[in-house]
C-alpha positions in Angstrom: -22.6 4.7 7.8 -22.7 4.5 3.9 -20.1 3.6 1.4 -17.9 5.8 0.0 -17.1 6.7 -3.5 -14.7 4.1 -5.0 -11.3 4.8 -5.1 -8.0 3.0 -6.5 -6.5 0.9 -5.0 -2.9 2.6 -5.1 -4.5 5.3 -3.2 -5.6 3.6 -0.6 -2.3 1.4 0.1 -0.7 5.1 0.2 -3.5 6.7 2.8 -3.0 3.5 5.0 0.3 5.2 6.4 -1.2 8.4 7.0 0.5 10.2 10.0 -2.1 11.0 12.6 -2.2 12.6 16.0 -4.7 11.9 18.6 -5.8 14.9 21.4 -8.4 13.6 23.6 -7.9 14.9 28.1 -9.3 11.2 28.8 -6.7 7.9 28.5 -9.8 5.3 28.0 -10.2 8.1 24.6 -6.5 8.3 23.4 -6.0 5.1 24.1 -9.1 3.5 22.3 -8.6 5.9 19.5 -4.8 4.7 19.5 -5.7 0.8 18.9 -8.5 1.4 16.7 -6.4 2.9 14.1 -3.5 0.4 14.7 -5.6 -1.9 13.5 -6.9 -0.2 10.6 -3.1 0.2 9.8 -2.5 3.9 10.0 0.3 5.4 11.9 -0.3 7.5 14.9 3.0 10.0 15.3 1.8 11.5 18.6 -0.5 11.6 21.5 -1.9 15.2 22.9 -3.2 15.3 26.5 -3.9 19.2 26.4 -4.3 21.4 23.7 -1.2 23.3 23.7 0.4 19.6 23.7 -1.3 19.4 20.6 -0.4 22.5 18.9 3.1 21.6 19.7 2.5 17.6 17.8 1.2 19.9 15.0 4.1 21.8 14.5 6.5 19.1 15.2 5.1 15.9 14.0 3.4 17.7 10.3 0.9 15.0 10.6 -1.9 14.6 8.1 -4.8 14.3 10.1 -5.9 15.6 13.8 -8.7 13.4 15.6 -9.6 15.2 18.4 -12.3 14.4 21.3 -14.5 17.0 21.7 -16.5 16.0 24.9 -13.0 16.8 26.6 -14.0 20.8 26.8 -14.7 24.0 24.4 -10.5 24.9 24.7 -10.0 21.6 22.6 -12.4 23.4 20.0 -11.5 26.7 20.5 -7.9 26.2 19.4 -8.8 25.0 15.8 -7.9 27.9 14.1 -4.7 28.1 15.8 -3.8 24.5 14.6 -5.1 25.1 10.8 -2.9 28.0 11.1 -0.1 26.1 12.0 -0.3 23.3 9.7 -2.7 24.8 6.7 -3.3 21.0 5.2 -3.9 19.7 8.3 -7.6 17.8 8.3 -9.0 17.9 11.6 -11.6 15.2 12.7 -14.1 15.7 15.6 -15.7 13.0 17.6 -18.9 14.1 19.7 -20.9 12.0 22.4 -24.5 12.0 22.6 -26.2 15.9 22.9 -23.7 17.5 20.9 -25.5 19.2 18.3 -24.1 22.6 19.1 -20.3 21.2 19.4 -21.2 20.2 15.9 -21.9 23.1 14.5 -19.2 24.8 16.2 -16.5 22.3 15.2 -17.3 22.4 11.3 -17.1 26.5 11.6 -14.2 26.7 13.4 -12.4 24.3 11.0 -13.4 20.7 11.1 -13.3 18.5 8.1 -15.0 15.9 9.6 -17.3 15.1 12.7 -17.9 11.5 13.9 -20.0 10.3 16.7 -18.7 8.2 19.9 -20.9 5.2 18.5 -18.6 5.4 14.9 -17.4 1.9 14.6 -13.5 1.2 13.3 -14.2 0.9 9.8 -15.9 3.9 10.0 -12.8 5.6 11.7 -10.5 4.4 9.0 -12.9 5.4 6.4 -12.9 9.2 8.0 -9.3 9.0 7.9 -8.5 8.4 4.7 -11.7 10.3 3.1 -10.1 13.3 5.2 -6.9 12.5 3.2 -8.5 12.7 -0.4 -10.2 16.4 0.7 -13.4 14.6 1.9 -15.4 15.1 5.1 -18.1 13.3 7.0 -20.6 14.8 8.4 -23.4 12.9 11.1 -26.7 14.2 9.6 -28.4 13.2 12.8 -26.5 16.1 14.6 -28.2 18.4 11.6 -31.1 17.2 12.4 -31.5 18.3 15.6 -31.6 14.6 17.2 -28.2 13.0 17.8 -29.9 10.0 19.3 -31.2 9.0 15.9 -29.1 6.8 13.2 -28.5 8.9 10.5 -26.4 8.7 7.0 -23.5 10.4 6.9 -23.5 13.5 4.6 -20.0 13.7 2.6 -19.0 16.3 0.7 -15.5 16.9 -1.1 -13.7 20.1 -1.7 -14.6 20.8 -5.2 -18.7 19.7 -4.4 -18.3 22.4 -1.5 -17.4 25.2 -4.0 -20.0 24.0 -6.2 -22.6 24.3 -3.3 -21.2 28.2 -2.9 -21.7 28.7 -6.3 -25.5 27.4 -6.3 -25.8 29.6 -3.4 -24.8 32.7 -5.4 -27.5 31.6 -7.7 -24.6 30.7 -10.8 -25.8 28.6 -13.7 -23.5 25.9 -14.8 -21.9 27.4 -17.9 -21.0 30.3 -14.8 -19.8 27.5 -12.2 -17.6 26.1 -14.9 -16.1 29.6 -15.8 -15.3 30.5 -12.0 -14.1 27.1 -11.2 -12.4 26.4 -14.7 -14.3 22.9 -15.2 -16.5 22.2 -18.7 -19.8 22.1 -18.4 -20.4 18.5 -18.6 -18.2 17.5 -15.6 -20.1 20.5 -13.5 -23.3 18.8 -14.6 -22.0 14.9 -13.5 -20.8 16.9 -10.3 -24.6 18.5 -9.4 -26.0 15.0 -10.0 -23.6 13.5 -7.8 -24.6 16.4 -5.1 -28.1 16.0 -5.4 -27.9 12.3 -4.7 -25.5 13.2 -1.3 -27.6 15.1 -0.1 -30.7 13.3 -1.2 -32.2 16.3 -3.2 -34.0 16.8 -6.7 -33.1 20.8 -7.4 -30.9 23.6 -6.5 -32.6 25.5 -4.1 -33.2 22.3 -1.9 -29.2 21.4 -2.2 -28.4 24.9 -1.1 -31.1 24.8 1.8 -29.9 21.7 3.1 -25.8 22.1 2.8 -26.7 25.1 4.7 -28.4 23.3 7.6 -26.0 20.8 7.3 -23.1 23.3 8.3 -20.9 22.1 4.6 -21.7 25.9 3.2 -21.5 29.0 5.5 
């Protein structure tokens, strides 16, 4: 997967203690998950089994991050809302097998910040984790693409470069973007750059088409 954008190192040293909870129905999943991210050095408050169980760690636990398998059944997808409603800065990552293009889609509408395939190595995982943190989410363009088979980059996109997609969807020129998201011009400009080289674009309309397709703009 590609690199992300730098960041300081303060921020990281304060992400690696990130609170997390795992929900996965399989052990070989919870567990795995649960090791991977002991090494990576985060801290993982609570286990779910079930999704209620995971509600319930929600509530209880006020973690900063959800991984959640979602080869174990649509309830485990289902209840996102319920959990963003729960814990509204929650960030909720996804991890699909193979043939899960419409668990994709379904996972980033219902609430998903981030969707990772079963082949995501452990940097990749710790990367999610603390890109989830900082507002960011990772997105397998392979699953976009209609072939979850194929190695793809993955497609990132933070909060701020999501409301500047909406705006290029409402057809907004900059000076506009800038007035409705209270940024100057020249940041909103460095910002569409940034964007276009994401998503590996050269203009508006293509950025727009293709955040679309990718499920980071409704």
């Amino acid at each position: 997967m590609g690199s992300l954008a730098p960041v300081r190192r303060q921020e990281v040293r304060r992400e690696s203690s990130v609170r997390i909870v795992i929900g996965g129905r399989y052990p070989i999943f919870n567990v795995g998950l649960e090791q991977m991210l002991g090494h990576g050095g985060m801290i993982v408050a609570a286990v779910a089994t079930s999704p209620r169980d995971l509600l319930r760690f929600a509530r209880v636990k006020r973690p900063a991050v959800a991984i959640i398998d979602a080869q174990s059944g649509g309830d485990w997808i289902e209840i996102l809302p319920r959990l963003k409603a729960a814990c509204s800065r929650l960030a909720v990552i996804a991890v699909i097998g193979q043939g899960g293009v419409v668990l994709y889609s379904q996972a980033l509408r219902l609430g998903c910040s981030s969707v990772l395939p079963t082949r995501a190595t452990r940097d990749d995982l710790v990367r999610a984790v603390q890109s989830a943190v900082r507002g960011y989410g990772l997105v397998e363009t392979s699953y976009s693409q209609g072939s979850p088979g194929k190695r793809g980059c993955a497609g990132r996109s933070p909060v701020l470069e999501r409301d500047i997609l909406r705006c290029l969807a409402d057809g907004l020129s900059n000076q506009k973007i800038a007035s409705r998201l209270k940024y100057s011009g020249g940041p909103v400009k460095n910002y569409l750059r940034i964007i276009f080289e994401k998503l590996e674009v050269s203009d508006r309309t293509q950025a727009v088409v293709k955040a679309f397709r990718m499920g980071i703009i409704d």
